[in-house]
NUVODREN-961522 format. One record per residue: x, y, z of N, C-alpha, C, O, CB in turn. Coordinates in steps of 0.1 Angstrom, whole numbers, padded with zeros to 4 digits, always signed. Glycine has a CB too. Example, Ala and Ser with C-alpha at 12.3 -4.5 7.8 and 13.67 -1.06 7.14 Angstrom:
2
+0132-0057+0078+0123-0045+0078+0132-0033+0078+0142-0033+0085+0113-0045+0090 +0128-0022+0071+0137-0011+0071+0129+0000+0079+0134+0011+0080+0141-0006+0057 
This chain:
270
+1526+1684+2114+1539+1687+2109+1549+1677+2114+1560+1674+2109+1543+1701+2113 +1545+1672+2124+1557+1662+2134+1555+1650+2124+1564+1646+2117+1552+1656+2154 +1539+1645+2123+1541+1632+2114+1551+1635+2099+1561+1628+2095+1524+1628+2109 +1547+1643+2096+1557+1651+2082+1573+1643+2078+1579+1638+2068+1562+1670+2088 +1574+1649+2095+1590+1656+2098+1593+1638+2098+1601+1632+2090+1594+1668+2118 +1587+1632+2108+1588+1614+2111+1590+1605+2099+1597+1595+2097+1573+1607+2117 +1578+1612+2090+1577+1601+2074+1591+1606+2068+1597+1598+2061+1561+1606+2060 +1596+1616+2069+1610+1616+2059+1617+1613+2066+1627+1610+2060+1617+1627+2053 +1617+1611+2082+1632+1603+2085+1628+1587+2080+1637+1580+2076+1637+1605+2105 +1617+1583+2081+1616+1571+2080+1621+1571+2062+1628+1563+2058+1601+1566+2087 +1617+1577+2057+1623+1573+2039+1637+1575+2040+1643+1571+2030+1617+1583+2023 +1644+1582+2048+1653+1587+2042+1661+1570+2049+1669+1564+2042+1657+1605+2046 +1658+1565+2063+1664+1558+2067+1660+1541+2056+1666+1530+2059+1659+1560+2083 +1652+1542+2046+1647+1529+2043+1647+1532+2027+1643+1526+2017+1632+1526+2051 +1652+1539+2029+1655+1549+2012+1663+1536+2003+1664+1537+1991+1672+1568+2013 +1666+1527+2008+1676+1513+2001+1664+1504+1997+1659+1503+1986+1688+1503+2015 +1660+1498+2008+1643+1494+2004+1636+1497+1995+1634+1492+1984+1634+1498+2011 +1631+1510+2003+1620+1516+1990+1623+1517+1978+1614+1519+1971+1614+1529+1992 +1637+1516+1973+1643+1521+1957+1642+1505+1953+1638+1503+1942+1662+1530+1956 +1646+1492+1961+1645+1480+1955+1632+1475+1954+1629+1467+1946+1651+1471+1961 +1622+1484+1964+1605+1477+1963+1601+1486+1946+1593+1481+1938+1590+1486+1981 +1606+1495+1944+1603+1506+1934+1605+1501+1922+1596+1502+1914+1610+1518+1935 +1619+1495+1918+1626+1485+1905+1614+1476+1902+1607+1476+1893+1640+1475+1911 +1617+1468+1916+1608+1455+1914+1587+1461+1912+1580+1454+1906+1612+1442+1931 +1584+1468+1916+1571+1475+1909+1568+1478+1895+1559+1476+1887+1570+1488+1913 +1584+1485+1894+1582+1491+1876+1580+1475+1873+1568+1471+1872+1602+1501+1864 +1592+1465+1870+1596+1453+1862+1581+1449+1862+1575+1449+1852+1609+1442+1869 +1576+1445+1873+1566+1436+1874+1553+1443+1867+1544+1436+1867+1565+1430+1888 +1550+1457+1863+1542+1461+1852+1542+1456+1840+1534+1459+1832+1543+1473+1850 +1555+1446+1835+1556+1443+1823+1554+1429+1822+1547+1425+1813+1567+1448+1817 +1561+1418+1831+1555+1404+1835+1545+1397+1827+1533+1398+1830+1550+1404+1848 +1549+1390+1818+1539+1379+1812+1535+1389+1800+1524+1386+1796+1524+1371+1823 +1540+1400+1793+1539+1409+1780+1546+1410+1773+1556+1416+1776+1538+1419+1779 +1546+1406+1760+1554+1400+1750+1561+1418+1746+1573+1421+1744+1543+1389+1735 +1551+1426+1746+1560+1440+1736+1566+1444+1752+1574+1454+1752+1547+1457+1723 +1563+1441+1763+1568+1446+1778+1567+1461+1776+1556+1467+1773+1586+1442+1783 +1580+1470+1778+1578+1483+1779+1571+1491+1773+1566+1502+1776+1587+1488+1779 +1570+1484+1762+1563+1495+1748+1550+1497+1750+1544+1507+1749+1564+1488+1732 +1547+1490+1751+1529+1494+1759+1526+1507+1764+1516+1514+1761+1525+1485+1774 +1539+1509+1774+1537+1522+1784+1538+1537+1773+1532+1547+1777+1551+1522+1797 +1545+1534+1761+1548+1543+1759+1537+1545+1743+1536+1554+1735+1564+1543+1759 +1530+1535+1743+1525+1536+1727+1513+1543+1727+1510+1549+1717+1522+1521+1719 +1505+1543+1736+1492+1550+1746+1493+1563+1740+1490+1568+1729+1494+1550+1766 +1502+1569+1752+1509+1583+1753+1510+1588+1738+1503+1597+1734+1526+1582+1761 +1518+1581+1731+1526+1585+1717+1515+1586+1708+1514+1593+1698+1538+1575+1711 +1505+1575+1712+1490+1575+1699+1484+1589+1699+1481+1594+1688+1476+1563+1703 +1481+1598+1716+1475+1606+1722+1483+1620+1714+1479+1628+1706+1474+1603+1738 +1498+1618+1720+1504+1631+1707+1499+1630+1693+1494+1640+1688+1522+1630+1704 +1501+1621+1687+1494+1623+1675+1483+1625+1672+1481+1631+1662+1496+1616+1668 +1469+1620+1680+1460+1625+1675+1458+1638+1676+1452+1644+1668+1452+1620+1677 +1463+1645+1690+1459+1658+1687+1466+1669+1682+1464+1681+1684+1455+1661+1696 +1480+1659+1673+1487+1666+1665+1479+1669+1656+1475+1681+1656+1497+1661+1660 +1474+1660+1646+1466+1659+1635+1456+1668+1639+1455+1679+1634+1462+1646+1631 +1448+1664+1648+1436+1672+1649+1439+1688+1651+1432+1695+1643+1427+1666+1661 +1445+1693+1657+1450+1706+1660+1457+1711+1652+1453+1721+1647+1457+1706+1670 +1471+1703+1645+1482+1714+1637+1475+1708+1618+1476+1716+1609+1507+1709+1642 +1470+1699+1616+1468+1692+1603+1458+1697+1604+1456+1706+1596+1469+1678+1600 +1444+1693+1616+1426+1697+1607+1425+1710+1606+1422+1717+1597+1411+1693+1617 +1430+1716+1625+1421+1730+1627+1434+1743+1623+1433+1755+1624+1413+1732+1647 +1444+1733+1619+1452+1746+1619+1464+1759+1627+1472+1768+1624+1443+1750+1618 +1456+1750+1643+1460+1755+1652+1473+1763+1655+1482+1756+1659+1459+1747+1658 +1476+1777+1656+1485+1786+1661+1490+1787+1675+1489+1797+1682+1480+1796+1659 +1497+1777+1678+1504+1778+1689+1507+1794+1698+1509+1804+1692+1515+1772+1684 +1508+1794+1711+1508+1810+1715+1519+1815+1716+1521+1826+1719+1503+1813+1727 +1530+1806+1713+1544+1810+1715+1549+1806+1695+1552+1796+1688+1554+1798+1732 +1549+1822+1695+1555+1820+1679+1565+1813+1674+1573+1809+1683+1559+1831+1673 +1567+1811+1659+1578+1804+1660+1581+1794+1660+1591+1789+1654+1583+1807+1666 +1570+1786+1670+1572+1769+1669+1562+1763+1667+1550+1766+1671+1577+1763+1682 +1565+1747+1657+1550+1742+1658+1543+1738+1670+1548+1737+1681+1549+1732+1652 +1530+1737+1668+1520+1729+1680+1529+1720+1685+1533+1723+1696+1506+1721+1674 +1534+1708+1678+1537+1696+1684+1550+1702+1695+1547+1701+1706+1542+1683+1672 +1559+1706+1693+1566+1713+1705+1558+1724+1714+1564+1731+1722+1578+1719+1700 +1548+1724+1713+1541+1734+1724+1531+1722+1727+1521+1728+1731+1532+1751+1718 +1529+1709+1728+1518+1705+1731+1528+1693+1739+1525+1688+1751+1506+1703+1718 +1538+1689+1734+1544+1679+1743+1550+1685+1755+1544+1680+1765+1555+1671+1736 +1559+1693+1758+1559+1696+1776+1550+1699+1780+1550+1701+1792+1567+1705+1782 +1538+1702+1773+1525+1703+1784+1524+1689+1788+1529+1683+1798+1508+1709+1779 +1514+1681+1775+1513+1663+1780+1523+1655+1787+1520+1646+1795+1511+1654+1767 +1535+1659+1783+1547+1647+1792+1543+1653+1810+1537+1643+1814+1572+1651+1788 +1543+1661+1818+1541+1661+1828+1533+1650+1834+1533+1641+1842+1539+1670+1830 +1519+1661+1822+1505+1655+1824+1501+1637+1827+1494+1633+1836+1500+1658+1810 +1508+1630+1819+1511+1617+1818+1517+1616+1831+1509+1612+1840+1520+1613+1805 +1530+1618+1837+1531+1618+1843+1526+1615+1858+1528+1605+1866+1533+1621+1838 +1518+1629+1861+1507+1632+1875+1497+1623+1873+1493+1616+1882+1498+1648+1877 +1492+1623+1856+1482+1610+1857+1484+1593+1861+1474+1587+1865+1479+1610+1844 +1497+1588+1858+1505+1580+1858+1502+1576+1881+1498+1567+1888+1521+1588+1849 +1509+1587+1881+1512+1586+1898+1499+1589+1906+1502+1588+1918+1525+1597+1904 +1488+1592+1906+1475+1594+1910+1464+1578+1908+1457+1572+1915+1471+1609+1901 +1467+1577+1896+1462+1562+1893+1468+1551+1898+1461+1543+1903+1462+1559+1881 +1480+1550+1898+1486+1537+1906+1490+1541+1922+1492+1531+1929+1501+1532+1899 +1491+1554+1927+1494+1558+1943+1475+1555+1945+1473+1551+1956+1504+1582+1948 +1464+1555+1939+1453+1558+1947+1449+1544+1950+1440+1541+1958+1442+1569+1940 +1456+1530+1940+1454+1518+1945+1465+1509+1950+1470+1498+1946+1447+1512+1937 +1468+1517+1959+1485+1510+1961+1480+1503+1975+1489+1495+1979+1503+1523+1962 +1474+1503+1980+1472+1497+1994+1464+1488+1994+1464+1482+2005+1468+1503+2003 +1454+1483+1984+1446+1475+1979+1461+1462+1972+1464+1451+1977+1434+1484+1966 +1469+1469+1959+1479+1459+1958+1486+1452+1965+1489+1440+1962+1484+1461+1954 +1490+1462+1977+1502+1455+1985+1495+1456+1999+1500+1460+2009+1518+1464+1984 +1485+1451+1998+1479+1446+2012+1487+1434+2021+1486+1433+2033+1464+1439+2008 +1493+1428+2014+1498+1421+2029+1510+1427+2032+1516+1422+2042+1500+1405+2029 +1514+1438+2025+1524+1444+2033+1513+1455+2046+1515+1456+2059+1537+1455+2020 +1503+1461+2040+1494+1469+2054+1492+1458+2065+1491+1462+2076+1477+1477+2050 +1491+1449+2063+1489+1442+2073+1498+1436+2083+1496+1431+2094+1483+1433+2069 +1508+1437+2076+1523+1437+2089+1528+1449+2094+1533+1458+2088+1538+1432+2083 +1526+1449+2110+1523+1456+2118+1540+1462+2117+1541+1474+2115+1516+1449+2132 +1549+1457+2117+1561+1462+2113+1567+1472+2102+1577+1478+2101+1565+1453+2112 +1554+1470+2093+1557+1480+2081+1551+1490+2081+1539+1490+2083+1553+1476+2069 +1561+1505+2079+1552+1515+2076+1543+1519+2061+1548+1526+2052+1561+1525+2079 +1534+1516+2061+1524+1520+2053+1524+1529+2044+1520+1527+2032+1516+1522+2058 +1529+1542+2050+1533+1556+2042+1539+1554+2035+1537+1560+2025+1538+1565+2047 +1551+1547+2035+1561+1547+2019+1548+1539+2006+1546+1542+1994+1580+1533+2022 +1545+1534+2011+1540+1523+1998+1531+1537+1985+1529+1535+1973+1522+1509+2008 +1529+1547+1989+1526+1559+1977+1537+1565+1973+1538+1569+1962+1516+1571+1981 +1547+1566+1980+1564+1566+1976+1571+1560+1967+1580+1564+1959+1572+1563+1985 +1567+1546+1968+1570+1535+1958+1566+1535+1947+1573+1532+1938+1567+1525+1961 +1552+1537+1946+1546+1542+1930+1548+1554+1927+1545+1559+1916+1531+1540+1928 +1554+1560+1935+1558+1581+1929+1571+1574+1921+1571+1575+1908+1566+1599+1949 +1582+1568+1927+1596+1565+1923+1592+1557+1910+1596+1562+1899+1605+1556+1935 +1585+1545+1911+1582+1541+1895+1581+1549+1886+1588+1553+1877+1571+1534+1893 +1565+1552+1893+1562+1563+1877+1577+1574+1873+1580+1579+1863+1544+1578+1882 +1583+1576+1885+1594+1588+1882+1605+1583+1869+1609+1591+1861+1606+1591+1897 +1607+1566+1868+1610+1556+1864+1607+1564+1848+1615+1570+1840+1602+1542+1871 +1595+1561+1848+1588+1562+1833+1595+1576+1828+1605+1579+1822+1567+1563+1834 +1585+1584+1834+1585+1597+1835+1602+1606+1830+1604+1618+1827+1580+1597+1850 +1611+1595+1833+1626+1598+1826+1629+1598+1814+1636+1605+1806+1635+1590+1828 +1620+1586+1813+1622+1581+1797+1614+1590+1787+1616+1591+1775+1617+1565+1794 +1604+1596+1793+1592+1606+1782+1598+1618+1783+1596+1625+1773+1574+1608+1788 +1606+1622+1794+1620+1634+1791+1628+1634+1784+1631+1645+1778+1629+1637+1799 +1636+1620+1781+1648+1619+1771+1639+1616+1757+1644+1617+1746+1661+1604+1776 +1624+1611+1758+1620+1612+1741+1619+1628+1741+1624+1633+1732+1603+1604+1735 +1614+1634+1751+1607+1648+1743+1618+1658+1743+1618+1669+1739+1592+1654+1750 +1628+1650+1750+1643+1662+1745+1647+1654+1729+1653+1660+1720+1663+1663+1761 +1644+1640+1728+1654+1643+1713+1642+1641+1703+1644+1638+1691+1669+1628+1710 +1627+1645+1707+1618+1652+1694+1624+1669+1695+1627+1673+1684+1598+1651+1697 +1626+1674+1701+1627+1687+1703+1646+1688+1694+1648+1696+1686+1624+1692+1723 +1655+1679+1697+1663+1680+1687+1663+1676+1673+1670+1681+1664+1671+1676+1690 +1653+1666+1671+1649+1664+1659+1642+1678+1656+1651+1671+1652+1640+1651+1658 +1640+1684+1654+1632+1698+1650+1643+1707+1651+1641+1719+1653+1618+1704+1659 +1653+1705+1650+1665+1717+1655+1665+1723+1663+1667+1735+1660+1667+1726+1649 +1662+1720+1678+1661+1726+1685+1675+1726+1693+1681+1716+1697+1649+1723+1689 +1681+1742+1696+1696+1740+1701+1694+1739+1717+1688+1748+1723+1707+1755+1696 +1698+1730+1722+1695+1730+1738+1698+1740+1746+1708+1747+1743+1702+1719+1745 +1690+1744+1757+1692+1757+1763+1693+1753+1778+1684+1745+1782+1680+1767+1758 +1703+1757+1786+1704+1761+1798+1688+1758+1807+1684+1751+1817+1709+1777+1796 +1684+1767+1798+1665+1760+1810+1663+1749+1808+1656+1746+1818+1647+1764+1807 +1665+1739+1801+1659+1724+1802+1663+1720+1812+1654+1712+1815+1662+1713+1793 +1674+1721+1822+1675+1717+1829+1667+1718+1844+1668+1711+1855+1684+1718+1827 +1658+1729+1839+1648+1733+1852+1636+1721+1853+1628+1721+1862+1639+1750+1848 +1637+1710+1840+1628+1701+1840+1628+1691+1856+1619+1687+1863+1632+1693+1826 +1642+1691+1856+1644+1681+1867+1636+1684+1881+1630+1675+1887+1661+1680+1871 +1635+1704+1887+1627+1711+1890+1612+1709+1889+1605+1703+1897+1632+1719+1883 +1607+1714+1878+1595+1714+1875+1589+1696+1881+1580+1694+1890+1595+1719+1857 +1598+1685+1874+1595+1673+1879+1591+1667+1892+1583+1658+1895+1604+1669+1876 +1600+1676+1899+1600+1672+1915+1592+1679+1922+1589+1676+1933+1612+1675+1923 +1584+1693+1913+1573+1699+1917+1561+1690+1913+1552+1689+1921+1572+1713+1912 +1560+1685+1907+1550+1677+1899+1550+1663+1910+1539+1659+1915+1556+1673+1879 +1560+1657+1914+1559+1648+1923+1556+1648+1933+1551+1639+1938+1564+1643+1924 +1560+1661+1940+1551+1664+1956+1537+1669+1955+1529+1668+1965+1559+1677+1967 +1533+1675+1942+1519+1679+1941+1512+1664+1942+1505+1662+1951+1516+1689+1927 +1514+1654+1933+1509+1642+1931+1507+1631+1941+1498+1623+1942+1515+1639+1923 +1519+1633+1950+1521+1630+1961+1514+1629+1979+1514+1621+1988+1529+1635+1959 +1506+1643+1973+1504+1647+1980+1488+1643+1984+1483+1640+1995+1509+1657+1979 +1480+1644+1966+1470+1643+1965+1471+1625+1967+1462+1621+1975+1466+1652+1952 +1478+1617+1963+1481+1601+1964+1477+1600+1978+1466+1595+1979+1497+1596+1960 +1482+1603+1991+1481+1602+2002+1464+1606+2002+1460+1594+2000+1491+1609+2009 +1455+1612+2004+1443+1613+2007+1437+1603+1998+1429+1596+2004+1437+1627+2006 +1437+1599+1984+1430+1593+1977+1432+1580+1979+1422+1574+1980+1432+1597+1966 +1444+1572+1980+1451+1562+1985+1439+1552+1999+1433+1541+1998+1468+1571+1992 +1439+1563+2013+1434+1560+2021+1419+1563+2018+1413+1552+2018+1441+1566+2032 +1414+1568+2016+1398+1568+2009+1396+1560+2004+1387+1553+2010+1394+1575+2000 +1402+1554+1992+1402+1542+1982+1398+1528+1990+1391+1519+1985+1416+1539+1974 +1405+1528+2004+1403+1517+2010+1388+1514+2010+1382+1505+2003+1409+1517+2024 +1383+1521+2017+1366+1522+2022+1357+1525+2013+1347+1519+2013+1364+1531+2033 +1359+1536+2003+1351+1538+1991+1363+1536+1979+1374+1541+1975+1344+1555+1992 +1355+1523+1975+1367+1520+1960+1358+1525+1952+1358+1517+1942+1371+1501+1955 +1347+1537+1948+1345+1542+1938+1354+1551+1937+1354+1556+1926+1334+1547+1936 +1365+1556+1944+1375+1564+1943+1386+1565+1929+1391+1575+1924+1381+1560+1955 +1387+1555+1926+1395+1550+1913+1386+1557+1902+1390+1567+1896+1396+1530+1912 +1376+1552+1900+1369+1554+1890+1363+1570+1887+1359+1576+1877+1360+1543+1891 +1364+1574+1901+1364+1593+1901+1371+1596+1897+1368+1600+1886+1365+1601+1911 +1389+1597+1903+1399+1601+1898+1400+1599+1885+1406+1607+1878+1408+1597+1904 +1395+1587+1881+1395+1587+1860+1392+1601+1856+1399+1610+1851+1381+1575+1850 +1380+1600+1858+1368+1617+1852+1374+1626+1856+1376+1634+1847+1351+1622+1859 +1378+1628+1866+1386+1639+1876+1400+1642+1860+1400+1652+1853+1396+1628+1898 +1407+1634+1860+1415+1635+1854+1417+1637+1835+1427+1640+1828+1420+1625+1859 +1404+1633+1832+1394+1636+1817+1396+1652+1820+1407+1658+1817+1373+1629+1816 +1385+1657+1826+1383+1669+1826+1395+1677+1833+1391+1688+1836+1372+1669+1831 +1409+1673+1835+1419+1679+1841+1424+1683+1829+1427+1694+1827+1428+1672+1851 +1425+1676+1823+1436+1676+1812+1433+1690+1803+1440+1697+1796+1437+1661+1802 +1419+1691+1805+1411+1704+1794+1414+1718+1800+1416+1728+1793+1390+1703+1793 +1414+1717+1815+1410+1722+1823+1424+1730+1826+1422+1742+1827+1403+1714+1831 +1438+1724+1829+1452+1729+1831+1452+1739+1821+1449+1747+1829+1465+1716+1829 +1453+1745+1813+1450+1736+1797+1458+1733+1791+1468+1740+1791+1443+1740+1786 +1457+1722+1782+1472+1710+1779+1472+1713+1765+1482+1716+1758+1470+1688+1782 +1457+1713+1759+1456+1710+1746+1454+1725+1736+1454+1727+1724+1443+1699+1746 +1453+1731+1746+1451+1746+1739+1454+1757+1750+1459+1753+1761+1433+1749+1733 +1450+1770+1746+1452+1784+1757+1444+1790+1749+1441+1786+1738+1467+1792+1760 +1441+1799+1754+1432+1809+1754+1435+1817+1742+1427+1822+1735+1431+1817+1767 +1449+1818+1740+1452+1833+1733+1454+1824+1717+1461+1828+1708+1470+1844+1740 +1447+1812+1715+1450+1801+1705+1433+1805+1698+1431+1803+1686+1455+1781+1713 +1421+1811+1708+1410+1814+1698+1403+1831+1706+1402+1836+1717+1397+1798+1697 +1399+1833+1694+1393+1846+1695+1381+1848+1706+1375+1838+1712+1389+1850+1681 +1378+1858+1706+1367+1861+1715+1367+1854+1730+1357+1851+1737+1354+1857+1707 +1381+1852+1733+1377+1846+1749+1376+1855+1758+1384+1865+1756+1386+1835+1756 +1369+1856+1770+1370+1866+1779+1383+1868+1784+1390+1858+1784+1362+1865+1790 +1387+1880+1790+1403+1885+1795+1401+1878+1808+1411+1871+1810+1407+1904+1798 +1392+1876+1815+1396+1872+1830+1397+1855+1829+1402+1849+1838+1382+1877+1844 +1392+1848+1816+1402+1836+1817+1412+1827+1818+1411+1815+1819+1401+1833+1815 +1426+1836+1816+1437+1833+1821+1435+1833+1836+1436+1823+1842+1447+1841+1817 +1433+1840+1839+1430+1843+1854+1428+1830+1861+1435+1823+1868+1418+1854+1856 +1417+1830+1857+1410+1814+1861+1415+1803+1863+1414+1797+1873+1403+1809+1852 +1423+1801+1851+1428+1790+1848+1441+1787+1853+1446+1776+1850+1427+1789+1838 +1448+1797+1860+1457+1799+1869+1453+1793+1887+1461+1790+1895+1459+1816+1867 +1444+1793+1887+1442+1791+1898+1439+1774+1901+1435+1769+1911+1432+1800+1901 +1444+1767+1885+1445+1754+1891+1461+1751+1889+1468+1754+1879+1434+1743+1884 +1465+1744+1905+1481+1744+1906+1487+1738+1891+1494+1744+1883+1486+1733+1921 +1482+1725+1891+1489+1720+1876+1496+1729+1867+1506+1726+1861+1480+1714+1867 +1490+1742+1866+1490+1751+1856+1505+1759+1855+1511+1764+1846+1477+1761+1857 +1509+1757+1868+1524+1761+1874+1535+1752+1866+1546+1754+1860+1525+1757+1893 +1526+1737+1868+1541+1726+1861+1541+1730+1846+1551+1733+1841+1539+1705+1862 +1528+1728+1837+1528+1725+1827+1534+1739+1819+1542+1737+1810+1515+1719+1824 +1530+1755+1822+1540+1763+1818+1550+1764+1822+1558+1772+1817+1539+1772+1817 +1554+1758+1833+1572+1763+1838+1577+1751+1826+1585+1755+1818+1580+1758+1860 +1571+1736+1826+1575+1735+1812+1575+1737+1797+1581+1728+1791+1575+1731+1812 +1570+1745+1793+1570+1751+1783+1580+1763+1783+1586+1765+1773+1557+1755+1782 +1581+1768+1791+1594+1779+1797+1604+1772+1797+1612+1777+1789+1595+1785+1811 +1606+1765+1801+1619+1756+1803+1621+1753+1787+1629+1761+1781+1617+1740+1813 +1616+1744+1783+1616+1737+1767+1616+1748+1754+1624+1747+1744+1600+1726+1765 +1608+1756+1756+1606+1769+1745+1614+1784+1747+1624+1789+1742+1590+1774+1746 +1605+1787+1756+1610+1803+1756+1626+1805+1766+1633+1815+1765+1595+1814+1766 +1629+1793+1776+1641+1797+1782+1638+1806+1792+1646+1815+1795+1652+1803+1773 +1626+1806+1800+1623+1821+1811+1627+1807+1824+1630+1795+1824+1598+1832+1813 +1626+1816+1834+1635+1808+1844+1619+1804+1860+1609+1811+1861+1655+1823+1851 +1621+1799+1864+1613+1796+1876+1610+1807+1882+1599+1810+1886+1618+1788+1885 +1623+1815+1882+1623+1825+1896+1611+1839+1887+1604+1847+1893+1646+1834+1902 +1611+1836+1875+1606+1851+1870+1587+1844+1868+1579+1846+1859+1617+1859+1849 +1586+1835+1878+1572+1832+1882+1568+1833+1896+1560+1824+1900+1567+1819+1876 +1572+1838+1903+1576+1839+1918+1564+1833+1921+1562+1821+1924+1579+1853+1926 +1550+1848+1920+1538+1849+1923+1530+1832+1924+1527+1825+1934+1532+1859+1912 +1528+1830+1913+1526+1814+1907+1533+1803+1912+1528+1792+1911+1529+1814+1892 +1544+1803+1918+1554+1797+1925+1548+1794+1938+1542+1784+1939+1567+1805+1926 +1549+1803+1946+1540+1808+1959+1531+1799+1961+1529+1790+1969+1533+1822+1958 +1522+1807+1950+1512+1797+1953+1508+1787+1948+1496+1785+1947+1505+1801+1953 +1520+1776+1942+1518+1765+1939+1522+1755+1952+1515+1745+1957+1525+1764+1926 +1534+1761+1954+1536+1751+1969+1529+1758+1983+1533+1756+1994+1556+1749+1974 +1521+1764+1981+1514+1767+1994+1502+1759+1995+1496+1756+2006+1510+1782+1995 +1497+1752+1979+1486+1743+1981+1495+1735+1979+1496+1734+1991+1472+1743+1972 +1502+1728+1975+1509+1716+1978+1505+1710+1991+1498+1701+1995+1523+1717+1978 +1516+1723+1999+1521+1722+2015+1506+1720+2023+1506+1711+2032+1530+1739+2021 +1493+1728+2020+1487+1725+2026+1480+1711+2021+1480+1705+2031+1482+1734+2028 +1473+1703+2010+1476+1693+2002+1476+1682+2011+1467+1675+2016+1487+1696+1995 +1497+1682+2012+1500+1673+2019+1492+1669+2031+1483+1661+2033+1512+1674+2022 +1500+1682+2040+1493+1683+2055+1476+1673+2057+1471+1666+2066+1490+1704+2057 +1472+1679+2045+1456+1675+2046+1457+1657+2041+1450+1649+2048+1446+1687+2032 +1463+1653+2033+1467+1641+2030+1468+1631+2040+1463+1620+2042+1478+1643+2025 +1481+1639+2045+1488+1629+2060+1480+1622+2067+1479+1610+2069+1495+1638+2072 +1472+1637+2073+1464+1641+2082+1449+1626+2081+1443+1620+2090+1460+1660+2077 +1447+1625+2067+1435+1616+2068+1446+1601+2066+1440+1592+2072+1421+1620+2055 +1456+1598+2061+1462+1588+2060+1466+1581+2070+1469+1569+2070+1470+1591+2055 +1464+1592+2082+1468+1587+2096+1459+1585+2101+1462+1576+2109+1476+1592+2104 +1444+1589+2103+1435+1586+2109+1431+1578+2104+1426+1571+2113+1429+1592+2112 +1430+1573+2093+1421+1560+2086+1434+1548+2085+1430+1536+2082+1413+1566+2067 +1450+1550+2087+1457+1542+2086+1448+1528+2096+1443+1519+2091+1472+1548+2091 +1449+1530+2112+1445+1519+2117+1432+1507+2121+1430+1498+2130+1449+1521+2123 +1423+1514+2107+1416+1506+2099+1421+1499+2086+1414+1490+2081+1406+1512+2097 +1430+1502+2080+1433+1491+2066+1433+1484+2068+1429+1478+2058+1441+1490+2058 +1437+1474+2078+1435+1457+2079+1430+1452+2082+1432+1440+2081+1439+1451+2083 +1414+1459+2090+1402+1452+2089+1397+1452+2076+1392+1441+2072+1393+1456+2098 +1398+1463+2068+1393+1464+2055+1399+1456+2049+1392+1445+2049+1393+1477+2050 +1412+1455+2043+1415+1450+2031+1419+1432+2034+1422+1425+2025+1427+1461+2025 
């Protein structure tokens, strides 16, 4: 907990830094690319549509929250999603990139998964202001909960955060680590569930909500849907709340914990 307490004084004291190392991260993802930003966003936008089509055009698909199409029940799930996916993939090879910063004994190491949280946060703005003005394109009258996004966001970034820190320092020594977290993150996306729910086909067993509650993600991606759709508020998920930052919290702890023991080996390694 002391190291914890140490790493936020140290961001909070270097918080000028880390936001200019963060700029210059995003910018330089686009360097020497003729369409630059658009790249980031055309991926993402191809992925809404296909499983627009495939879902609300092939199969038909009935969304669980009446009233609205799929495509507004399927984008605040995926925008998070993108998101955590976004900051897990670039926090788990960030010390491999910026190796000659681990190797100056003067630099703390720990921000450098901070720096790619703040980028991706970067992105991650811009896939909010599209999927609030698709959601006004559909007539949608803005409601008081959208603003729980900012919320839900900052939950999504200490969860990611947290997992970045263990995967980060692993990656050093076992670089199949990258290529796990891909699969890891295939089968996440099914798994939260982004692309469907349960109450979308017949005959599923009652205890699989249940289930599927018990993976944290599942906290961000309906509090946004609450936020964006129905207007229910954070507090009227307490339970789920609870115990979303209790695996965070422990998460981190567990994170730190190996980040710091394997910290003073990264410079023989890398």
């Amino acid at each position: 907990m002391n190291y914890l307490v140490s790493l936020l004084k140290e961001i909070i004291t270097k918080r000028k830094l880390i936001l200019e190392l963060s700029k210059a991260d995003f910018k330089k993802r686009f360097v020497g690319s003729y369409f630059g930003i658009a790249w980031m966003f055309l991926q993402p936008m191809a992925t809404v549509l296909v499983y627009f089509f495939v879902f609300q055009m092939g199969f038909k698909s009935i969304p669980p929250v009446p009233n609205y199409p799929y495509v507004l029940w399927l984008i605040p799930g995926i925008v998070p999603w993108f998101f955590f996916s976004e900051v897990l993939n670039m926090g788990t090879g960030c010390l491999q990139e910026y190796n000659y910063l681990v190797k100056k004994v003067v630099f703390r190491v720990e921000i450098l998964p901070v720096i790619k949280l703040i980028s991706c946060i970067m992105v991650h703005g811009i896939f909010a202001l599209i999927m609030i003005v698709v959601f006004l394109c559909y007539g949608m009258f803005p409601k008081a909960s959208w603003l729980q996004i900012a919320y839900y966001s900052f939950a999504s970034a200490m969860f990611s955060l947290a997992i970045s820190y263990f995967t980060s320092a692993i990656n050093v020594f076992f670089k199949d680590m990258t290529q796990i977290i891909g699969i890891c993150l295939q089968f996440g996306m099914w798994m939260v569930p982004i692309m469907w729910a349960p109450e979308m086909f017949k005959n599923f067993p009652s205890w699989l909500p249940t289930l599927l509650k018990l993976n944290p993600f599942y906290y961000i991606v309906a509090g946004y849907r609450d936020s964006m759709l129905t207007g229910n508020w954070f507090i009227e998920r307490p339970t789920l709340g609870l115990y979303f930052w209790s695996v965070t919290i422990i998460l981190m702890l567990i994170g730190l914990k190996v980040f710091k023991k394997l910290r003073p080996h990264f410079s023989d390694v890398l």
